[in-house]
GUFI-818913 format. One record per residue (C-alpha): residue in three letters; x, y, z; residue number from 0. Coordinates in steps of 0.5 Angstrom, whole numbers, plus 500, padded with zeros to 3 digits. Example, Ala and Ser with C-alpha at 12.3 -4.5 7.8 and 13.67 -1.06 7.14 Angstrom:
// residues 2
[ALA; [525; 491; 516]; 0]
[SER; [527; 498; 514]; 1]
***
This chain:
// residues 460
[UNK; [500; 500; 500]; 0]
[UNK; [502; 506; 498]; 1]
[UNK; [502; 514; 498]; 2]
[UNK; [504; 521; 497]; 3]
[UNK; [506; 525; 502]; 4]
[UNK; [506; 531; 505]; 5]
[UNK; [512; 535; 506]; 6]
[UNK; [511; 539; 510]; 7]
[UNK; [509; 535; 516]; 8]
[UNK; [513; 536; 522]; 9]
[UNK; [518; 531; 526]; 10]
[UNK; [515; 527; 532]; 11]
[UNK; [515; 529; 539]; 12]
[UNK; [521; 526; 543]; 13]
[UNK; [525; 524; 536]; 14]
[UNK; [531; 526; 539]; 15]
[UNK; [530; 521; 545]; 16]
[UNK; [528; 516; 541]; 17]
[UNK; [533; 516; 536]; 18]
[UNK; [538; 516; 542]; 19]
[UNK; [535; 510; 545]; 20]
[UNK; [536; 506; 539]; 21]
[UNK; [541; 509; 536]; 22]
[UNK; [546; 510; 541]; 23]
[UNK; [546; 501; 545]; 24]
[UNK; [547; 499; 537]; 25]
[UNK; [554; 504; 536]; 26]
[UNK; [557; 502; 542]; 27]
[UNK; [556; 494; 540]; 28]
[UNK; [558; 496; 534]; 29]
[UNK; [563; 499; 535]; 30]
[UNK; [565; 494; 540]; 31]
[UNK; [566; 488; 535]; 32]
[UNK; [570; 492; 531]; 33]
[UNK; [575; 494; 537]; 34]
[UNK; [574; 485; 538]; 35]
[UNK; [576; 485; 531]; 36]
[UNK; [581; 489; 531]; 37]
[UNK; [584; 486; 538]; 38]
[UNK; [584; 480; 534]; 39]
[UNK; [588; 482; 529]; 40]
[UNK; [594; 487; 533]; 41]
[UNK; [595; 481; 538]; 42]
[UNK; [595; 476; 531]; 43]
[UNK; [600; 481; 529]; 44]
[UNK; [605; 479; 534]; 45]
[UNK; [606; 473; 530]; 46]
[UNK; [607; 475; 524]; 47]
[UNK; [604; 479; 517]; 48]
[UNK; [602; 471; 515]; 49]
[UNK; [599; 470; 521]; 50]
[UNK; [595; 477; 520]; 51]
[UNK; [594; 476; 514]; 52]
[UNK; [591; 469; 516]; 53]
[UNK; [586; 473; 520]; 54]
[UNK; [584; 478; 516]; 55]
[UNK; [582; 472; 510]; 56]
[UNK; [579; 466; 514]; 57]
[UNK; [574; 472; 517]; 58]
[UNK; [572; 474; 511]; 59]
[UNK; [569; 468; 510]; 60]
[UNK; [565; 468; 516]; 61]
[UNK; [563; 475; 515]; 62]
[UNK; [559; 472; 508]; 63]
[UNK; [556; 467; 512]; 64]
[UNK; [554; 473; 517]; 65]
[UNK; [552; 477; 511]; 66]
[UNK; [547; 472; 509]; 67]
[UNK; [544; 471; 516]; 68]
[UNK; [544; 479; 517]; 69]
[UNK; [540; 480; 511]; 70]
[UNK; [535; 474; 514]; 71]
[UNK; [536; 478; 520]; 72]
[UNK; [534; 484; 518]; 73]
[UNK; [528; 482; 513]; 74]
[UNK; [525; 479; 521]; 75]
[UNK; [527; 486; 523]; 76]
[UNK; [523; 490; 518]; 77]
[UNK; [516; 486; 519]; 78]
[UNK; [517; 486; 527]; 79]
[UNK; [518; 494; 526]; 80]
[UNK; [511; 495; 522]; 81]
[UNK; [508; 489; 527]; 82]
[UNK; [510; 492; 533]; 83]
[UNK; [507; 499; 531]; 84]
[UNK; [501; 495; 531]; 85]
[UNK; [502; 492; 537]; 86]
[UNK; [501; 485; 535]; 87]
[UNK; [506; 480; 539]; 88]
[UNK; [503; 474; 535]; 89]
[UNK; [506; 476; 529]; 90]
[UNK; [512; 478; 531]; 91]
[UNK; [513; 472; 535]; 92]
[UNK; [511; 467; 528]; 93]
[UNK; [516; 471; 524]; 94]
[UNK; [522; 471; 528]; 95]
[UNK; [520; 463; 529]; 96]
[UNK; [520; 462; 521]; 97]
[UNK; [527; 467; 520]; 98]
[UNK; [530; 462; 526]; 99]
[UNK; [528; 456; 522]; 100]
[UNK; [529; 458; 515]; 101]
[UNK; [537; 462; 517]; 102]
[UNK; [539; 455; 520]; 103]
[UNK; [536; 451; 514]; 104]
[UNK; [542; 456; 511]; 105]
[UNK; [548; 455; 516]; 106]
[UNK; [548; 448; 518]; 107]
[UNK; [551; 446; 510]; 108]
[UNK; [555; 452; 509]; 109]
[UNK; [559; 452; 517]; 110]
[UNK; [561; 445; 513]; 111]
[UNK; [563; 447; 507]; 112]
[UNK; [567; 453; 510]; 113]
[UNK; [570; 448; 516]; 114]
[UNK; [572; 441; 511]; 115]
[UNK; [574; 445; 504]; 116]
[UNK; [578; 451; 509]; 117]
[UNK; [585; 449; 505]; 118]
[UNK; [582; 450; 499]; 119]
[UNK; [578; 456; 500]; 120]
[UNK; [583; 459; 503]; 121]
[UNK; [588; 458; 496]; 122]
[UNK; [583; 463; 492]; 123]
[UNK; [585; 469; 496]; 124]
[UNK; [592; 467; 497]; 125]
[UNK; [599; 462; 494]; 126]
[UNK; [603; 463; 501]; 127]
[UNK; [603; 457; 504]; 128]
[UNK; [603; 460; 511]; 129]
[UNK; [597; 463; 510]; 130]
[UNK; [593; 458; 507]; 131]
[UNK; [595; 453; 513]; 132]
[UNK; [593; 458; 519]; 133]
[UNK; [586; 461; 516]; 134]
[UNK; [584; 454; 515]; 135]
[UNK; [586; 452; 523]; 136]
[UNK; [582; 459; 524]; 137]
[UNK; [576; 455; 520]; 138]
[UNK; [576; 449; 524]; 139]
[UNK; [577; 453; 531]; 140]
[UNK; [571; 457; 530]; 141]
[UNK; [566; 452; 526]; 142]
[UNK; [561; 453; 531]; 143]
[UNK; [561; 460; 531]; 144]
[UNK; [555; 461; 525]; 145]
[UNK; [550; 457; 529]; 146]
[UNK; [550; 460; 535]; 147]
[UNK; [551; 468; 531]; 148]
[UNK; [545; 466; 527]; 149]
[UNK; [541; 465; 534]; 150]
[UNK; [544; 472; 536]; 151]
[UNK; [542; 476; 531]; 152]
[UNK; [537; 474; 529]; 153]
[UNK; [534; 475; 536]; 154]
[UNK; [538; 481; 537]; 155]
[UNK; [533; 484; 531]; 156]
[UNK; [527; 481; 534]; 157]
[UNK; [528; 485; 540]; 158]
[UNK; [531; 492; 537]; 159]
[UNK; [524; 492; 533]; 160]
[UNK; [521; 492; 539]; 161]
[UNK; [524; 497; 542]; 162]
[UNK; [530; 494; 547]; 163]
[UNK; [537; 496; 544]; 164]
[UNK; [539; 495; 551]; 165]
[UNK; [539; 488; 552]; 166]
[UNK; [544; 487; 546]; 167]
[UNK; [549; 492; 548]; 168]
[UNK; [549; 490; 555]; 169]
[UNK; [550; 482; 553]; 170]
[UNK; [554; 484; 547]; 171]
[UNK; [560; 488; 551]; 172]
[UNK; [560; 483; 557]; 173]
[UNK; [561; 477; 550]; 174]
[UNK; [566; 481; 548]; 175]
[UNK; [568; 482; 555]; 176]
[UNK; [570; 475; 556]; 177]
[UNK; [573; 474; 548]; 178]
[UNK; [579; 480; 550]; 179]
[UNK; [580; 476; 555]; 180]
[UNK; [580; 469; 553]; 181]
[UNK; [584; 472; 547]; 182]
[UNK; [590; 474; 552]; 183]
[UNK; [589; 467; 555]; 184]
[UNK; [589; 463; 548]; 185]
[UNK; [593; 468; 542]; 186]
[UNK; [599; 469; 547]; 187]
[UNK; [599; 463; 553]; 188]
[UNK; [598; 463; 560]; 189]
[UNK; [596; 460; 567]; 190]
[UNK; [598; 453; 564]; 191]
[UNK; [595; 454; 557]; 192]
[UNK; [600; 455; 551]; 193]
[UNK; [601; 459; 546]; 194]
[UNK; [596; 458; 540]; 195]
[UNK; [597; 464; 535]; 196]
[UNK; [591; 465; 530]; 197]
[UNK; [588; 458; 533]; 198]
[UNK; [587; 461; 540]; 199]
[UNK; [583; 467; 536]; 200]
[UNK; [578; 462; 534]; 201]
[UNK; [577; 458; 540]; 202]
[UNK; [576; 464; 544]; 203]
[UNK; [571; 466; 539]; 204]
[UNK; [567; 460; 540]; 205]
[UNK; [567; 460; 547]; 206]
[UNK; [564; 466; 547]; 207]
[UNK; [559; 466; 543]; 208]
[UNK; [557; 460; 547]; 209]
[UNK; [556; 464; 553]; 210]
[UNK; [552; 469; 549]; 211]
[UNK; [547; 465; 547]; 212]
[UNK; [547; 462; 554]; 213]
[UNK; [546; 469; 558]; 214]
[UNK; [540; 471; 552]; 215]
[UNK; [536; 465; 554]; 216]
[UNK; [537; 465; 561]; 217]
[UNK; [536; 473; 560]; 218]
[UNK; [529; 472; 557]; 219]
[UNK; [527; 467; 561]; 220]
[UNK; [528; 471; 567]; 221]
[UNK; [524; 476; 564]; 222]
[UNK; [518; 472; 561]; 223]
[UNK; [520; 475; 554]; 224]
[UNK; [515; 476; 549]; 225]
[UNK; [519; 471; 545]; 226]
[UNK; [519; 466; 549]; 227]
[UNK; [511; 467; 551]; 228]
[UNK; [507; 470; 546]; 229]
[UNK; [504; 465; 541]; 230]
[UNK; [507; 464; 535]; 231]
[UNK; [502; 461; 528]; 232]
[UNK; [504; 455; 526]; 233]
[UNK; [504; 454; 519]; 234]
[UNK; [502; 461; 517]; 235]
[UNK; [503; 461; 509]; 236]
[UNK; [501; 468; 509]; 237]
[UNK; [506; 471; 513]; 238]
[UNK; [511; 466; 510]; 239]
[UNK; [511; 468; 503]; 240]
[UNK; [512; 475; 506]; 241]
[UNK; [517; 474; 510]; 242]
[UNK; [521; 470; 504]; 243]
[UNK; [519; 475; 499]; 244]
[UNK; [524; 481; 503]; 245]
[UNK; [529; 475; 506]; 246]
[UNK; [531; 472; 500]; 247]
[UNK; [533; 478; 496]; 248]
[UNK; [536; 481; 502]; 249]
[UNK; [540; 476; 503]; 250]
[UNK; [542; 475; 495]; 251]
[UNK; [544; 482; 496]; 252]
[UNK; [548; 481; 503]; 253]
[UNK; [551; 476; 500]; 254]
[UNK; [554; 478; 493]; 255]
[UNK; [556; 484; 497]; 256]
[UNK; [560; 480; 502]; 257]
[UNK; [563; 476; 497]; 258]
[UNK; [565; 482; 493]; 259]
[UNK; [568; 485; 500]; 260]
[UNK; [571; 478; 500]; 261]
[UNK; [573; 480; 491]; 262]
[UNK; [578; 486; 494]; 263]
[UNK; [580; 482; 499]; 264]
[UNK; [583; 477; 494]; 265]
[UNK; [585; 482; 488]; 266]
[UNK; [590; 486; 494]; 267]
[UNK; [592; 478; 497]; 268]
[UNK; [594; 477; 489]; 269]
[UNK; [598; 485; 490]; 270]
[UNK; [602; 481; 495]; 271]
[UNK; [602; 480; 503]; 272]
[UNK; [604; 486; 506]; 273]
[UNK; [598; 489; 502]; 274]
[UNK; [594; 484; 504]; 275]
[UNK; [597; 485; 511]; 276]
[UNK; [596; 492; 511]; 277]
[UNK; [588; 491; 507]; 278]
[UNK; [586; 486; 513]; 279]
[UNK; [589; 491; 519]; 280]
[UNK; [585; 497; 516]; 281]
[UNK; [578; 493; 515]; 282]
[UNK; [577; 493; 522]; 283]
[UNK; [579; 500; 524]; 284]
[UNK; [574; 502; 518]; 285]
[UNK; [569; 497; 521]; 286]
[UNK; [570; 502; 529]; 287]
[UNK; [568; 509; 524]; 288]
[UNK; [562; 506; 521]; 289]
[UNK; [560; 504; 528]; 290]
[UNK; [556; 510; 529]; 291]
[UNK; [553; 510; 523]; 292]
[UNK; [550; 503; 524]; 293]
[UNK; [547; 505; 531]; 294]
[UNK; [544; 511; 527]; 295]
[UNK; [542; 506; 520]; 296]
[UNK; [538; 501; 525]; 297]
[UNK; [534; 506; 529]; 298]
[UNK; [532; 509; 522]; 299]
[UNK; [530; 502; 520]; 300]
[UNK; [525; 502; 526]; 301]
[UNK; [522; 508; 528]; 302]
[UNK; [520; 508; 519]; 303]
[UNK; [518; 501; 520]; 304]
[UNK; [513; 503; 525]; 305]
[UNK; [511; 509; 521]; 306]
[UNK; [509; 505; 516]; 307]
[UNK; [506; 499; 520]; 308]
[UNK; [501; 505; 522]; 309]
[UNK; [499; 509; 515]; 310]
[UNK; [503; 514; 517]; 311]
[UNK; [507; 516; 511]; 312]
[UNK; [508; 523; 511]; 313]
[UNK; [511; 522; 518]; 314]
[UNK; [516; 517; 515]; 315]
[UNK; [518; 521; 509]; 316]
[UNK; [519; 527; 515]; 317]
[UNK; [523; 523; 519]; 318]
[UNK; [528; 520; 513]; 319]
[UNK; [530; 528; 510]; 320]
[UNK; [532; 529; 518]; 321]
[UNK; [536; 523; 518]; 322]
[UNK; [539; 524; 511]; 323]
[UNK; [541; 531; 513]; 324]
[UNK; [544; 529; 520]; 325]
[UNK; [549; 524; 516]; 326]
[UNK; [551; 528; 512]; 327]
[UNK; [554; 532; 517]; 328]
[UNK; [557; 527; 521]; 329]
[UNK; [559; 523; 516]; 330]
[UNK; [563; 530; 514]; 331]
[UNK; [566; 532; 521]; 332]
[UNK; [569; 525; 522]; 333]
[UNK; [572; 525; 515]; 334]
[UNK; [575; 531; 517]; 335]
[UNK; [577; 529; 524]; 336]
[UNK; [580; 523; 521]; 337]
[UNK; [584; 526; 516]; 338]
[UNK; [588; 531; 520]; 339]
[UNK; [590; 525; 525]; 340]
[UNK; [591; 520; 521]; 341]
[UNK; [598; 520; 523]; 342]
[UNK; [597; 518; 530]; 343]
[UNK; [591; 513; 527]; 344]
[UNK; [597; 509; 523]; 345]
[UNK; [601; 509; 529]; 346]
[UNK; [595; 506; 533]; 347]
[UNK; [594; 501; 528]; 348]
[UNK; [602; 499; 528]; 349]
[UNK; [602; 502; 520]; 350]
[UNK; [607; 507; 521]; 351]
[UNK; [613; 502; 520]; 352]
[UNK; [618; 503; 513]; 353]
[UNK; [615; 497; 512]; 354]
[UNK; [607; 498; 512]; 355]
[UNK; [607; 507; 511]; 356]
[UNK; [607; 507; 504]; 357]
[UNK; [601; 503; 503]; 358]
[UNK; [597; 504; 509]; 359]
[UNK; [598; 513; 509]; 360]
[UNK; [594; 512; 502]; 361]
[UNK; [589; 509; 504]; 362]
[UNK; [588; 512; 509]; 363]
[UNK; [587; 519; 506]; 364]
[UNK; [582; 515; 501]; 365]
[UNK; [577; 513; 507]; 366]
[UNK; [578; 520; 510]; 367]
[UNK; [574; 521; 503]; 368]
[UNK; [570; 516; 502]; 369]
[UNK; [566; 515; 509]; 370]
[UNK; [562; 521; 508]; 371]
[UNK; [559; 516; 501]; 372]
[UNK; [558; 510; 504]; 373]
[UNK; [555; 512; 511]; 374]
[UNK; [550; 516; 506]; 375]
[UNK; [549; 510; 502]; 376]
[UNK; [548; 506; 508]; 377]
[UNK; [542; 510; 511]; 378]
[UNK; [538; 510; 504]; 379]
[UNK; [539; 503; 503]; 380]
[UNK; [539; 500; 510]; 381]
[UNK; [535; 505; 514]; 382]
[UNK; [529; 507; 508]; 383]
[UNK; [529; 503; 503]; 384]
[UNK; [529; 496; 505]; 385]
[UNK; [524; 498; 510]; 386]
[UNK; [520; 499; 505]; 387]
[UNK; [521; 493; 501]; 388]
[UNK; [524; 495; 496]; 389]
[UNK; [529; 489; 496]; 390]
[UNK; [529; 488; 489]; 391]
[UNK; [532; 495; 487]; 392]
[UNK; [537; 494; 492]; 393]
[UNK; [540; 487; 490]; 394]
[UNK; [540; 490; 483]; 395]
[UNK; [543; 496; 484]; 396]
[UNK; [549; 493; 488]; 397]
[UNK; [550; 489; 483]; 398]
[UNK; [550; 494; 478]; 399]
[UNK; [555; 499; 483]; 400]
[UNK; [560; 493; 485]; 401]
[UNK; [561; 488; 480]; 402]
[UNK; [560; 492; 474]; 403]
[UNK; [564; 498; 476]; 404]
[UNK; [568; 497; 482]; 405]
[UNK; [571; 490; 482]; 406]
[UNK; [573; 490; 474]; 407]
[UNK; [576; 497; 476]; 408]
[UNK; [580; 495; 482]; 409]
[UNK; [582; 489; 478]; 410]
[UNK; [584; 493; 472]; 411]
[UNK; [588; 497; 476]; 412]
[UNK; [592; 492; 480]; 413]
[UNK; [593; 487; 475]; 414]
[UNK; [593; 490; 469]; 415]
[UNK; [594; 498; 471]; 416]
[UNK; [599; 496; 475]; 417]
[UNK; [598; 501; 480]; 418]
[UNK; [600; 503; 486]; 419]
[UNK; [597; 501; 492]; 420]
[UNK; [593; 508; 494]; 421]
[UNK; [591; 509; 487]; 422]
[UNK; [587; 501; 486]; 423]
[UNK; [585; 502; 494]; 424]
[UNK; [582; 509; 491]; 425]
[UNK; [577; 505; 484]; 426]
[UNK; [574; 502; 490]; 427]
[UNK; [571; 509; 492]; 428]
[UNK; [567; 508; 484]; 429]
[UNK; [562; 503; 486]; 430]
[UNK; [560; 508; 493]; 431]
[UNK; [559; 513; 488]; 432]
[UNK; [555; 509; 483]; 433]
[UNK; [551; 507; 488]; 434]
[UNK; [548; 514; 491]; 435]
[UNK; [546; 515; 485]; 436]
[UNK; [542; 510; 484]; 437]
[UNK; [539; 510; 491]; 438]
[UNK; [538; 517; 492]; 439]
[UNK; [534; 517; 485]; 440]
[UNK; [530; 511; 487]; 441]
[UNK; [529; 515; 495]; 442]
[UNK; [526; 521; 491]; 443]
[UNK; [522; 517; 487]; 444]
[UNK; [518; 514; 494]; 445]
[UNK; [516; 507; 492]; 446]
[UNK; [519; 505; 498]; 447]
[UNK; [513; 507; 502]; 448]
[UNK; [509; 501; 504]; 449]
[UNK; [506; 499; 509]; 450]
[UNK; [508; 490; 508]; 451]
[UNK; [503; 487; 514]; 452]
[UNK; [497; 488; 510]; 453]
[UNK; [498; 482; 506]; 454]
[UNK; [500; 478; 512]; 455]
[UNK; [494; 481; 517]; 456]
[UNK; [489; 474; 516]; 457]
[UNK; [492; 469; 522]; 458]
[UNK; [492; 462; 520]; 459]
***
């Protein structure tokens, strides 16, 4: 259901409050992952560049599958979002339970396939032989850790749909809590344990997540959560097709945008080690930047969500100029901020060797350009349009930005350009810039106003 909006129509009372309340538990976990990641990295590092290097390659393996679990969570997301503003438990609960169902029905092959092919996934980004031996030891170590992320997430969506970014954050830092720690245990050895470098990453990884699901259903026990009390419809066939409808080609997209991550990474492994090195311990600290920008991305998603679950359309679009006004700014003053202390963040990073400088200083002036882009684009995508369904442009349009503008650019101007390192790290930047066009044309158009639980409104 659709419908043209007044433009004039003025923000809700307490918007302010309400973003803050979602957006402000979502950047600090967010942030707080890419700090765990780029803890695993810097103590890897001690280990040497192929042990860094191993890291940065067998976690992008990962990140796909978490892509594809991110883009079934977030489908829940935006259906609980539209049925919370409706205050229908029962839905949202059959939902959450179908995308539970249907992303473990997805993981259980693919944690397979990743765990016994690990060597020879790892020979498609890299010929070191040290590399490819200790990425696929960090495969094994951590297969279960896609399961038990698939159960996080996908509650972690339900609950942020409904309001509580609270409890994922307070669950989120203890978790990574206990990571660091056993990260200091495994990585360097101590209290008895030896020393396991990259596979004492892994380990410490799963552990954790074990203990994350454990204190999410002991917590939503005690409380006597809506997830665990509310009824859920069996069999709605209604809600299914719905749920499927947003899920699969948001995971498709998810997925072809990881595997595209995973293409770069590949195309600077086959550039050499040290750039390899360097493009792996650059990904995380990236990832901390955009932190706030996911809190902010998520809290847009809900707050439109429920909008349009409740007709109020020209509350939505009011809402979106807002977020995408406040982005801009954001985006441009931490671009700014990064460029003029870029020095002291390569030193913090360990890049400022002889060795590393030369590729990492580059790099980082080309993503002091580029976060205002992407972060612009992250907000359009995630916070507006998918919320609306428009799923299909979407996956689409990453197509189009990244596998027939960005990769064979970049590609070209590794291997057949012959360019340095800054330049080939900068060709990266024309898939964003392709993609803010597209969407921001496709925003103007607003067909991404839809109200999606009409069609699932009978309960079967």
């Amino acid at each position: 259901m659709t419908t043209t909006p007044n433009t004039h129509t003025a923000l809700p009372v307490g918007l302010f409050s309400r973003v803050a309340k979602l957006a402000f538990p979502v950047a600090i976990q967010s942030a707080l992952v890419a700090i765990l990641a780029l803890a695993d990295v810097l103590m890897v590092s001690d280990f040497g560049q192929a042990a860094t290097a191993s890291v940065g390659i067998a976690s992008k393996w990962h990140f796909v599958a978490i892509m594809i679990m991110a883009g079934l969570a977030s489908a829940n997301g935006v259906l609980v979002s539209q049925y919370w503003g409706k205050n229908d438990k029962v839905h949202a609960k059959t939902v959450t339970v179908q995308a539970m169902k249907f992303g473990a029905a997805i993981m259980v092959p693919v944690t397979f396939i990743i765990t016994f092919f690990a060597p020879q996934i790892m020979q498609l980004q890299t010929n070191d032989f040290q590399v490819i031996e200790q990425g696929a030891q960090y495969l094994w170590y951590s297969f279960p850790v896609l399961i038990l992320t698939h159960i996080i997430i996908t509650t972690e969506s339900s609950l942020r749909s409904s309001g509580d970014a609270l409890l994922p954050l307070i669950l989120g830092a203890i978790t990574i809590a206990i990571n660091i720690a056993l990260n200091f245990l495994l990585i360097k050895g101590g209290l008895g344990i030896p020393a396991m470098g990259v596979a004492g990453a892994a380990l410490a990884t799963t552990i954790a997540r074990f203990a994350q699901v454990i204190m999410m259903w002991a917590v939503l026990a005690y409380r006597q959560h809506w997830l665990l009390t509310s009824r859920a419809i069996p069999r709605h066939q209604t809600l299914w097709m719905t749920y499927r409808k947003l899920a699969i080609p948001h995971s498709l997209n998810a997925m072809l945008w990881a595997l595209g991550t995973l293409t770069y990474q590949v195309i600077f492994g086959h550039m050499g080690t040290t750039e390899l090195a360097v493009f792996s311990m650059i990904g995380p600290f990236e990832s901390l930047l955009y932190a706030v920008f996911m809190g902010i991305s998520v809290a847009c998603s809900v707050l439109i969500g429920q909008s349009l679950g409740r007709d109020e359309f020209d509350v939505a679009q009011a809402m979106t100029k807002f977020f995408i006004k406040f982005v801009i700014i954001i985006g441009i003053g931490v671009g700014f901020c990064l460029y003029i202390n870029h020095t002291y963040v390569l030193a913090l990073l360990n890049l400022d060797t002889p060795q590393y400088l030369p590729y990492a200083q580059p790099a980082m002036m080309v993503m002091s350009v580029g976060i205002s882009f992407r972060m612009l684009n992250m907000i359009i995508i995630n916070g507006i349009l998918r919320t609306g369904g428009e799923n299909l442009f979407c996956l689409r349009m990453d197509f189009i930005a990244m596998w027939m503008i960005g990769i064979p650019l970049t590609a070209y101007g590794a291997f057949i350009g012959e360019w340095s390192f800054g330049a080939v790290y900068l060709t990266m930047l024309a898939e964003e810039v392709v993609k803010l066009s597209l969407c921001f044309n496709r925003y103007l158009k607003q067909r991404w106003l839809n109200n999606l639980t009409v069609q699932a409104q009978p309960a079967i």
